[in-house]
Every structure is written in C-alpha cells, then in structure tokens.
C-alpha positions as CSV (number, residue, x, y, z in Angstrom):
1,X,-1.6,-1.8,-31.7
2,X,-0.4,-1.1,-28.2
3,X,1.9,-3.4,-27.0
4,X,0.5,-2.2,-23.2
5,X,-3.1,-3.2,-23.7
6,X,-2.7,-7.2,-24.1
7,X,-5.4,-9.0,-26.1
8,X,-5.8,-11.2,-22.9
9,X,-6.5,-9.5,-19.9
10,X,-3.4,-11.3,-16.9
11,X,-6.2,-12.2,-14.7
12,X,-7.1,-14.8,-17.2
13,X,-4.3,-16.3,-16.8
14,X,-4.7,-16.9,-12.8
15,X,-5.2,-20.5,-11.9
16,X,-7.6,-20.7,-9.1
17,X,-7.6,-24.5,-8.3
18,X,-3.6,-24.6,-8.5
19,X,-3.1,-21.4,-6.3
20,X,-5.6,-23.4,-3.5
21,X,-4.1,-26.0,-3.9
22,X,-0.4,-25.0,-3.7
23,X,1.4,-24.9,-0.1
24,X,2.9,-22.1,-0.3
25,X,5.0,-22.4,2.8
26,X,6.9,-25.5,1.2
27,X,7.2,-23.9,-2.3
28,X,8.5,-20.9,-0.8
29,X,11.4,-23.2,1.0
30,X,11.8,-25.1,-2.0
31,X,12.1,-21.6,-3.5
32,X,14.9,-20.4,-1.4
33,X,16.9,-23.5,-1.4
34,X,16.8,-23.1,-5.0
35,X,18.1,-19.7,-4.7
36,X,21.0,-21.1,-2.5
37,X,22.0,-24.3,-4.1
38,X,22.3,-22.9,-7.8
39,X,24.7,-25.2,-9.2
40,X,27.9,-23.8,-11.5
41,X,26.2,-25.3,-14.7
42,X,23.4,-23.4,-13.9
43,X,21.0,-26.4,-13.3
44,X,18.9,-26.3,-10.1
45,X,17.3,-29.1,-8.3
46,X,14.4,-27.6,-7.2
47,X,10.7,-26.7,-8.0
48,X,9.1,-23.7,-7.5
49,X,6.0,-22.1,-8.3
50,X,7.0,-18.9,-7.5
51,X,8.5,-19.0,-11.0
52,X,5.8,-18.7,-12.7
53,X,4.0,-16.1,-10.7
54,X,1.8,-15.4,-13.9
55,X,-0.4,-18.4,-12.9
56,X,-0.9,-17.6,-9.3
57,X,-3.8,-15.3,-7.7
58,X,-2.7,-12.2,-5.7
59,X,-3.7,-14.1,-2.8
60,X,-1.5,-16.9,-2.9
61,X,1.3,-14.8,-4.0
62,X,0.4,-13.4,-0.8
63,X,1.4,-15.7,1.4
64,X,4.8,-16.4,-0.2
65,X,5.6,-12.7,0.6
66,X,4.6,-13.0,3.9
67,X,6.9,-16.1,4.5
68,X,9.6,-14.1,3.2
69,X,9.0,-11.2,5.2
70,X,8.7,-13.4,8.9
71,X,11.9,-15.4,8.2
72,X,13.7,-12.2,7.3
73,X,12.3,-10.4,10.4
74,X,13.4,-13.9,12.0
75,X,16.5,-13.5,10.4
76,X,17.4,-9.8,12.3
77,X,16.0,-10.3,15.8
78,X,18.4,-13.7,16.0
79,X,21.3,-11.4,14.3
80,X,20.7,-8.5,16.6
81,X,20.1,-11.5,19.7
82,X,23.3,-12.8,18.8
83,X,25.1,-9.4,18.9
84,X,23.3,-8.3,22.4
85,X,24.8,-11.5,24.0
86,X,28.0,-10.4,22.8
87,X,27.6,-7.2,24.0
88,X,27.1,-8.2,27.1
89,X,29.9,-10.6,27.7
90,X,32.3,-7.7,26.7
91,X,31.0,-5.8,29.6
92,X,28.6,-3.4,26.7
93,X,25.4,-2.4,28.1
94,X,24.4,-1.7,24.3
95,X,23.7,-3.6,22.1
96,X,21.2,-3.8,18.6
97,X,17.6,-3.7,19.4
98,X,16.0,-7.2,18.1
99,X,13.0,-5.1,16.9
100,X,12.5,-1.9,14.5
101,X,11.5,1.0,17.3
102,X,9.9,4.3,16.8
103,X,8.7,6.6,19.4
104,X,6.8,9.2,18.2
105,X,4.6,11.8,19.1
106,X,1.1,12.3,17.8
107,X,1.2,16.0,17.4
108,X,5.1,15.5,15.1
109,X,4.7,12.2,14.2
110,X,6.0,13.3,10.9
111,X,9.3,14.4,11.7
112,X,9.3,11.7,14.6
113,X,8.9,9.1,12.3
114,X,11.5,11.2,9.3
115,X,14.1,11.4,12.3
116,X,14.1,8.1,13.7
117,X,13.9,6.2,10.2
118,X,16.3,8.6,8.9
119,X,18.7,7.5,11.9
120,X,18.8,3.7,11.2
121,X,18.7,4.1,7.0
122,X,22.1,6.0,7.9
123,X,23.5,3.9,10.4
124,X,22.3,0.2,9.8
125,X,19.9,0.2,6.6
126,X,19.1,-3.9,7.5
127,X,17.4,-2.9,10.8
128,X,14.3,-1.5,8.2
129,X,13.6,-5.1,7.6
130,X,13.2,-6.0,11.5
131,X,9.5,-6.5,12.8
132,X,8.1,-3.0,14.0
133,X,6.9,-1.8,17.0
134,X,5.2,1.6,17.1
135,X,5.3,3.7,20.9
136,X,3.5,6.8,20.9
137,X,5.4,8.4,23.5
138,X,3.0,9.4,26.6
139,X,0.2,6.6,25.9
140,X,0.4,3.4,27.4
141,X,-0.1,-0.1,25.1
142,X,2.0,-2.7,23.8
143,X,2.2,-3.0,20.1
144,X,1.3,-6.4,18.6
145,X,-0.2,-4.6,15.3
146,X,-3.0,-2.1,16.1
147,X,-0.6,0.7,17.4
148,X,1.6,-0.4,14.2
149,X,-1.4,0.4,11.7
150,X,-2.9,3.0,13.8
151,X,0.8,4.7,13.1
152,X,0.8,4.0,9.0
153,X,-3.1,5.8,8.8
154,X,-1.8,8.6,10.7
155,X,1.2,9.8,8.8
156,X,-0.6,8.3,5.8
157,X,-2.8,10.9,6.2
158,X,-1.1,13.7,7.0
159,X,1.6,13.2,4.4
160,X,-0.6,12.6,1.4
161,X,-2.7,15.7,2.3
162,X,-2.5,18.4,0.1
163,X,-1.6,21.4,2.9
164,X,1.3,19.3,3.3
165,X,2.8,20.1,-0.3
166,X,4.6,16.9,-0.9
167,X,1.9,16.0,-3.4
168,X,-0.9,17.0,-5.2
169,X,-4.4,15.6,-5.7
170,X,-5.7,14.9,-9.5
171,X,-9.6,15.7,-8.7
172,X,-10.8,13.6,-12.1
173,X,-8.7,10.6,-11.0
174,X,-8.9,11.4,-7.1
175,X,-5.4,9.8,-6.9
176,X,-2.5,11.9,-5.7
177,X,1.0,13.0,-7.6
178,X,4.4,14.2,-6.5
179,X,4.8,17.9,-6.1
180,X,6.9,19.1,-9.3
181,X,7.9,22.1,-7.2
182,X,11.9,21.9,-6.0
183,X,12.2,20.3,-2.5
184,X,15.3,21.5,-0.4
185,X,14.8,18.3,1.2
186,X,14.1,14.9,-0.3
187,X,14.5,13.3,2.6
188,X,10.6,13.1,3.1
189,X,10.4,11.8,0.6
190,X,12.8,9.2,1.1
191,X,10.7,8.5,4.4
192,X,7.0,8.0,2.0
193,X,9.2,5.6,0.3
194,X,10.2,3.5,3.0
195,X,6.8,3.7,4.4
196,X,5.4,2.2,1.3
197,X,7.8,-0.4,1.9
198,X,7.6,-1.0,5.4
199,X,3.7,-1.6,4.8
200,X,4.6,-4.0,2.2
201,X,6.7,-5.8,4.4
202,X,4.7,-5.9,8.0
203,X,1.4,-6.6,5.8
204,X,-0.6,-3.7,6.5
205,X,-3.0,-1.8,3.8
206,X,-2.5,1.6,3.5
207,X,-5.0,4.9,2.0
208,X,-2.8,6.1,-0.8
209,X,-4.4,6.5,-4.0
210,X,-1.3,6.7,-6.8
211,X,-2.2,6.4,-10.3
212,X,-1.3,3.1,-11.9
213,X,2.3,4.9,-13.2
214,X,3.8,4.7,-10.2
215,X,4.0,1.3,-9.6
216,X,5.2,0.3,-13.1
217,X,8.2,3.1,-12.2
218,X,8.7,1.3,-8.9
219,X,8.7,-2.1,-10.7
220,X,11.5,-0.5,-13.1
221,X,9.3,0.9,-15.8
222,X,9.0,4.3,-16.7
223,X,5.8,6.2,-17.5
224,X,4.1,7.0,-21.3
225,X,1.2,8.5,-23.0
226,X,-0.5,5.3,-22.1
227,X,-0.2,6.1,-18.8
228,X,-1.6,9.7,-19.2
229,X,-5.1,7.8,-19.7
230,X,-5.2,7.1,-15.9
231,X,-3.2,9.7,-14.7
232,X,-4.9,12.8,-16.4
233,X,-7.7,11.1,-19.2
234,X,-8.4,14.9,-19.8
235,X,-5.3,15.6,-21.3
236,X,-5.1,12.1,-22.6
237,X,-8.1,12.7,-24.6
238,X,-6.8,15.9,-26.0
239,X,-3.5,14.8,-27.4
240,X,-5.1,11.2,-28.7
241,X,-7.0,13.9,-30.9
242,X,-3.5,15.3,-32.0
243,X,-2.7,12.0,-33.2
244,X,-5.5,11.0,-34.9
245,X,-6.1,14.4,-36.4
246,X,-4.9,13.6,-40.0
247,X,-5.8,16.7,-42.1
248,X,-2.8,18.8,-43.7
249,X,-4.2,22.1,-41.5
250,X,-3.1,20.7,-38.3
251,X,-1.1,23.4,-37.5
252,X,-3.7,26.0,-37.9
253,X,-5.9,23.9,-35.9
254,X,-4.0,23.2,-33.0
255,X,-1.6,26.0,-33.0
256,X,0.6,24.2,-30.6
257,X,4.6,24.3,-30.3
258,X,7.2,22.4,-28.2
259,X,6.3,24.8,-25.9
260,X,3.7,23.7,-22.9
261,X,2.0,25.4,-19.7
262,X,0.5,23.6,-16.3
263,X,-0.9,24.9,-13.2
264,X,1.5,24.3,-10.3
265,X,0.2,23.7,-6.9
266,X,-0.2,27.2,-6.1
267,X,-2.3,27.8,-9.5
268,X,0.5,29.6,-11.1
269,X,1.0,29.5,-14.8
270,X,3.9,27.4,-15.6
271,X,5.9,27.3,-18.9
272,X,8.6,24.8,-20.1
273,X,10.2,24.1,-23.7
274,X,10.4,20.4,-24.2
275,X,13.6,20.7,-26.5
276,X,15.6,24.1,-26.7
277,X,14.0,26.6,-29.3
278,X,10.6,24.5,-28.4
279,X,8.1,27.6,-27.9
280,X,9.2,28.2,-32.0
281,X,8.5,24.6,-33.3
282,X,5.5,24.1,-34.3
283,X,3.6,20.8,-33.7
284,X,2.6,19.1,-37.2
285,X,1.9,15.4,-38.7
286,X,5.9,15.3,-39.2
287,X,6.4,15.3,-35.4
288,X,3.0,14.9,-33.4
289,X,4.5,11.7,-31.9
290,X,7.2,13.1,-30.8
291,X,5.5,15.9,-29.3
292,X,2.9,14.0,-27.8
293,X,6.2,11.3,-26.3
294,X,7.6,14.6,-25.3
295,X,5.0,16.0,-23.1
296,X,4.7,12.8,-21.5
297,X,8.2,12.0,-20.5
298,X,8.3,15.3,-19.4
299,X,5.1,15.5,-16.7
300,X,5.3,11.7,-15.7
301,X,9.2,11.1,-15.7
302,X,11.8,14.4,-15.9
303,X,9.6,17.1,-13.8
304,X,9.6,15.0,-10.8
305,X,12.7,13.0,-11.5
306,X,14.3,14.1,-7.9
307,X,11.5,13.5,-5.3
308,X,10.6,10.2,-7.4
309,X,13.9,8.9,-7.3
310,X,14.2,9.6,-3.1
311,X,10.6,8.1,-3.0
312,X,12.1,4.5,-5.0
313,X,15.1,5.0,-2.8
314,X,13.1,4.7,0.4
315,X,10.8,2.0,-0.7
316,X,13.9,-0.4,-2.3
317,X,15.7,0.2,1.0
318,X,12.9,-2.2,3.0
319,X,12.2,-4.5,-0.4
320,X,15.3,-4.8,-2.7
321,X,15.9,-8.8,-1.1
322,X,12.2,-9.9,-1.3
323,X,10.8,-11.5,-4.3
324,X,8.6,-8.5,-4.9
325,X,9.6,-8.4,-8.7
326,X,10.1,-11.4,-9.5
327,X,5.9,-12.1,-8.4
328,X,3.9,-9.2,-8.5
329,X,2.7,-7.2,-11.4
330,X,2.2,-3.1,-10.7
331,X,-1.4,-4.0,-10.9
332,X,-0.8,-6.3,-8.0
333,X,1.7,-4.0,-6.5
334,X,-1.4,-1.5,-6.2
335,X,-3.4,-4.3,-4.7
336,X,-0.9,-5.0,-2.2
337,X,-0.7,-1.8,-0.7
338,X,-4.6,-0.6,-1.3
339,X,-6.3,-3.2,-0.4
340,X,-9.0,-5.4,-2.3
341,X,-12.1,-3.2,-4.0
342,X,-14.3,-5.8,-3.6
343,X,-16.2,-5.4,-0.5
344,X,-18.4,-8.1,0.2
345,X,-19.8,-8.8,3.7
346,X,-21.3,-12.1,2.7
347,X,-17.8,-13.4,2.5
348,X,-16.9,-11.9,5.8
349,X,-19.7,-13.4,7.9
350,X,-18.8,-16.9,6.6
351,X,-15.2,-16.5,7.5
352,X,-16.1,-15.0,11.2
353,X,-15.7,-17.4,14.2
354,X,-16.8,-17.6,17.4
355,X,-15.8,-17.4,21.3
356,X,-17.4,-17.0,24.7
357,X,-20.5,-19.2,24.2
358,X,-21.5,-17.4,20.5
359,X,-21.8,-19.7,17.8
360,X,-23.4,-18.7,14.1
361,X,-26.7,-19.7,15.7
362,X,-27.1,-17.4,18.4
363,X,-30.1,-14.7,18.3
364,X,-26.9,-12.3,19.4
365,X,-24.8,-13.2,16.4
366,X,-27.8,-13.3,13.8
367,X,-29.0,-9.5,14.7
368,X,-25.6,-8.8,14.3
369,X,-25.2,-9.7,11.0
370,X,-28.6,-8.4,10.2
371,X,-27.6,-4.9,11.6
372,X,-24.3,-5.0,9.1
373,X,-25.7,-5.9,6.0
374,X,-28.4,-3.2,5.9
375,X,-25.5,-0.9,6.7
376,X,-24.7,1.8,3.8
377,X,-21.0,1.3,3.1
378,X,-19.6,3.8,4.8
379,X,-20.5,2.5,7.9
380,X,-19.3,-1.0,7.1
381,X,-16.1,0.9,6.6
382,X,-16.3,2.4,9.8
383,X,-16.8,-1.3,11.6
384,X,-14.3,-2.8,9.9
385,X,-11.8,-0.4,10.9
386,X,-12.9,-0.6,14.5
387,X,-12.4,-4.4,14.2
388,X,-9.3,-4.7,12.2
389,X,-7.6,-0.8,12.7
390,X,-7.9,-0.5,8.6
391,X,-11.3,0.3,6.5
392,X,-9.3,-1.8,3.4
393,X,-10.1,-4.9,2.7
394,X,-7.2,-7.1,2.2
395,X,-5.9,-8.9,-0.8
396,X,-8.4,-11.9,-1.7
397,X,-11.6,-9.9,0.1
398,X,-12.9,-10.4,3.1
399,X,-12.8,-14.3,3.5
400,X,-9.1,-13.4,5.0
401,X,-9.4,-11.2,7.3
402,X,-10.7,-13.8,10.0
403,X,-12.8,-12.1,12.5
404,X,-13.6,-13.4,15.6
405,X,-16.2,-12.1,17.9
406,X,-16.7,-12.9,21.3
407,X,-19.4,-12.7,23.8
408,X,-18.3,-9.8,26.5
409,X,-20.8,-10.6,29.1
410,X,-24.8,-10.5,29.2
411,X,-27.0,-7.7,28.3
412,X,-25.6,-4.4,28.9
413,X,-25.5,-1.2,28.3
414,X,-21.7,-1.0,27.3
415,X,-20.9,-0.3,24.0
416,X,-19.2,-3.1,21.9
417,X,-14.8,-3.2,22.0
418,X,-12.4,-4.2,20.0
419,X,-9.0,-6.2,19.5
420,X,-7.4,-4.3,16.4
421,X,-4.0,-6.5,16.7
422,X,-6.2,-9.6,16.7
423,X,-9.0,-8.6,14.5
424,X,-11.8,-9.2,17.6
425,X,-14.8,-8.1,18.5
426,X,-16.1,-8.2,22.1
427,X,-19.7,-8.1,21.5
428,X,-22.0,-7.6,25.1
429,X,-25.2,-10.2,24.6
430,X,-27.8,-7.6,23.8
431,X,-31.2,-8.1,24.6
432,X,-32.9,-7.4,21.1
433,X,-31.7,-5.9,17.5
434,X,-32.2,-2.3,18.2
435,X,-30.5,-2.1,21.3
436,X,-27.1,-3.5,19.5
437,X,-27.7,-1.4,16.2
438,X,-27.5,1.6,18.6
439,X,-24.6,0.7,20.5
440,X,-22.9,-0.8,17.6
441,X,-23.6,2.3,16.0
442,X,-22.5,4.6,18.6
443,X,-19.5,2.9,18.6
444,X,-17.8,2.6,15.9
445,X,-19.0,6.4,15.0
446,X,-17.8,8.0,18.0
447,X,-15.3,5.7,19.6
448,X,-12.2,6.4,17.4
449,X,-9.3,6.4,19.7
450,X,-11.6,4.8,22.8
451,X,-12.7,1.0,22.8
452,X,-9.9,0.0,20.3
453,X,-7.6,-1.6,22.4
C-alpha cells in the first residue's frame, strides 16, 4: 500500500461549521502571542486553531495568511517610516522606501522586474515582504492592485512560455516543468521564485500550471514515482508495468538497462546512466525497484536540481516567516496560487452588491445576469478578468470575490468600465437585454488595456 494515497481523502477531514465560525483575526493574534510568549518549560498560554490546520477549509486558512501578510507589510512601511525620519533629521535626503517599488517597462518587463528584485534580494532581502506597487514607466495610474496583477499576468506569461526556454510544457498534463538544459544564469529563476512568493504574499492568483511535485518540493518534500502519475501518467503507466510484470523473462521482455533516453527541449535524443556502468546493467525482478526509484529521482529531483533550488530560493526569500507550512498542504499550496476550479456564477451573483440606484431588482441588473449565465465559459473568463484583473477564481469560489456594480449613468451607448483594484463594474442603464449583451460583449472582448482603470 502507498503510504501517499491515504484511505481518507484530507478534505474529509475539513470542518465547515468550525472554519465559519472561527474569527480568524483573533486566533491569528492569539496565534502570534503564542509564538512570542513561549514559556522556558515549554507550556504556552494560548489557543490557536491555526494548530490544527488539518480541520480548517482553504478559505479560512485564507484569511489567517492574509493577516499575517498585512501586519508584516505593516511591520516594514513603519520600519522603513521610522528610518526616513531619521534620515531626515541627520540632514539624509534618502532614506528606505515604505513600499516594494518596481518600474518597469512593458516591452522588458522581464529583466525590469529580474533587475530591480535582484537589487533589493542583494541589498535588503526584508523589503520583498513590503506591500507592492507596480509603475509601468511612461503610463500614468496609481497602483492600488490592478496595475499590481496586471504586472504578475504579464511576466507570468511571458516567463512560462515555451520560446522563453526556462521551462517546458508537458502536452498530456498541460502543466509546465523546469528546463533540464544548464542555465548560465539562475538568477531567473531565482526571480520565478520570488514571484511565486510575492503572489502568495499580496494575494493575487496567478496562470501557472505546475504539476502537483512541485509544491510538495517547495513544502520540503521531494518528488517519487508516485509523482510520475501526474507529472508524465505515460511513463507512469509504463514502468507500473515493470513492476507488476512478474514473469522470470523480464529481461527479454523489457530489454531495459540503467541506461535511459529523453527528448530535451530542442527534440534532441538525450542519454544518461543512472549509476556508473548503468547502460550494461540490465533491469530484472532483482532490481526493478530500484530502477524504477532511479529514473524517478533522477527526472523529478537531480536533472533539475540547480534551477529548482534558485526557484525555492526565490520563493522562501518572500515566505520563510509566514506560517505557510505550518497550514497549507501542497494541494492547498496549488490552490493558493491557481485559483479555485470551481467556477460557479450562481455563487457570484449572490455575493454581488450594489451602488448608484441598482439594487438585485432592477430590470438593468436582472439582464445582466441573464446575459452572464448563458455565456460559454470562456467569456465568463473574459468578464471576470475585466472586473477583477484575473480570469481565476479565488480560493473558496466565487462568493469571495465581492463584486460591486454600479449604475454609470442612463442609457447610453458607452461601453461598460471597470475598477480592477476594487473589483467594480460601472454598468451604463441600458435600455433592453440586447443592447447590454453587445456592449458588454464588445467590451470585455476588445477592451483589454482600455476601460480597465
């Protein structure tokens, strides 16, 4: 039996009523007074639940992470506040920024972004845990969250894509894995890492599609054969079939030594020996397991030991103080920076509130909702990313994303706008139900960039 596949599934283990129930911003304090006030014998004098994370829903846990995050972002502006005072009186006109700053251009916002987080992990590693504001340099706007997650899709996208050659894309899982291929410079990957944290830790949902294995390394695991079955189930399935194969001909039916080939990301036949001597040992019932633990190691763990080890470097430099850990599974890890997969807009129209005169009654609001529920789902995407700045849906669905939509004036033919920081809709009151489904339409198709303010 595998020891990784329990007989009861976590979730079942999620208390529902409790995790409501719970408030979290007390437990958390009672949490970190805990942490503070251990006594010498080892007895605290305080309660939390964040203890026995096991018990609470992703969404609660949540919250406790978020508290964390603001009172450490709290933390470094009145630090950095503090110091620029000083500054001051000593006659300095320089002092530390209260905030995390980038300026970066769209047509480099890689290196922008590799430069200028490169520049404080060198000099002052704690400004990474500072609340960040995002200036694309020539545009005008004040970040209070949209410019922030209109920065992480950006790079998101054009770091994960394949051209790139950082990583590679795993068509049967459509996830993406590190590039096995030397790096001269890690550094980049370094930077994905403390992006990956940095999202984490200013709450924003990113597109990255890693296998399951990589958040069980980042939680301090490493990957297995187990893991093959998400990371490659074609190759899973064909060395499961090694080890259940129990006939004595196995090595005339296999005719397979300690010597394996890939494809690298240039479609080039690669060969490596998994112990020396390996392409003249030949793979039989003696020493199938240890083949098959072998291979493994060896594609999840040793060939991409150095850009993996830069990418855990950058990610523990933003979250090595929070209680990350100590609450979150790498199931839940995976949650937390994806995004929820259950998309329900049912949930989303009961959560929604109202400004401006619109209330759920309103003819407006009702052909609204109309309109979005016979929408296919890519289009729903496409809305909620020209609401919120992100097409994910956050941890604990829809019901949490609050959207508000207000009324933008009478009957017009403007096209609908939006508040990305604020998750708000400014929604004109349209004369009838076609007339918004084709501004609505138009504009969240063709308004990328324009009406998201």
């Amino acid at each position: 039996m595998d020891c990784r596949v329990p007989l009861v599934p976590f979730e079942e283990f999620y208390n529902e009523p409790l995790s409501d129930a719970i408030q979290m911003d007390r437990d958390y304090l009672s949490y970190r007074n805990m942490i503070l006030s251990l006594n010498p014998s080892g007895d605290d004098l305080h309660f939390s639940f964040m203890l026995y994370s096991f018990i609470l829903t992703p969404a609660t846990k949540v919250i406790a992470l978020y508290y964390d995050s603001r009172i450490r972002m709290y933390s470094e502006r009145n630090s950095s506040l503090y110091s620029l005072l000083n500054s001051f009186s000593d006659g300095n006109e320089v002092g530390a920024r209260p905030d995390l700053k980038l300026k970066v251009r769209r047509d480099n916002i890689i290196d922008d972004a590799l430069i200028g987080l490169e520049l404080v992990a060198m000099s002052n590693p704690k400004d990474l845990k500072k609340q960040l504001v995002v200036e694309f340099v020539g545009e005008q706007g004040i970040d209070e969250g949209g410019v922030s997650k209109e920065f992480f899709q950006l790079i998101v996208e054009e770091i994960f894509n394949p051209d790139y050659g950082m990583f590679v894309h795993q068509e049967d899982t459509n996830t993406v894995w590190f590039n096995s291929a030397p790096f001269e410079n890690e550094a980049q990957f370094t930077l994905i890492g403390i992006i990956l944290g940095l999202a984490i830790y200013n709450n924003i949902i990113l597109a990255v599609n890693f296998p399951m294995v990589v958040y069980r390394k980042l939680m301090g695991g490493v990957g297995t054969f187990y893991d093959l079955k998400y990371w490659n189930p074609t190759l899973y399935r064909s060395l499961k079939s090694l080890l259940d194969y129990q006939e004595a001909d196995m090595e005339e039916v296999f005719m397979q030594t300690f010597k394996i080939s890939y494809n690298d990301v240039f479609g080039e036949v690669v060969e490596h020996e998994l112990k020396p001597g390996g392409g003249d040992i030949v793979v039989g019932q003696q020493n199938k397991q240890e083949f098959v633990d072998m291979y493994s190691d060896y594609l999840l763990n040793k060939s991409i030991e150095r850009q993996f080890r830069a990418f855990k470097k950058g990610f523990e430099m933003v979250t090595d103080e929070s209680p990350l850990k100590l609450l979150f599974r790498p199931e839940e890890i995976e949650l937390l920076v994806c995004g929820s997969r259950k998309f329900d807009f049912v949930e989303l129209e009961k959560s929604t509130e109202y400004e401006g005169g619109y209330t759920k009654d309103s003819q407006v609001i009702k052909d609204f909702w109309s309109v979005v529920h016979s929408m296919p789902e890519e289009s729903k995407r496409k809305l909620l990313e020209f609401t919120t700045g992100s097409d994910r849906v956050p941890v604990g669905g829809l019901s949490r994303l609050k959207l508000l939509i207000t009324r933008h004036g009478p009957d017009s033919d403007r096209l609908p706008t939006s508040h990305t920081c604020f998750n708000v809709l400014l929604l004109p009151e349209y004369s009838n139900r076609e007339k918004l489904e084709e501004r609505l339409l138009k504009a969240i198709n063709y308004s990328k960039g324009f009406g998201m303010l």
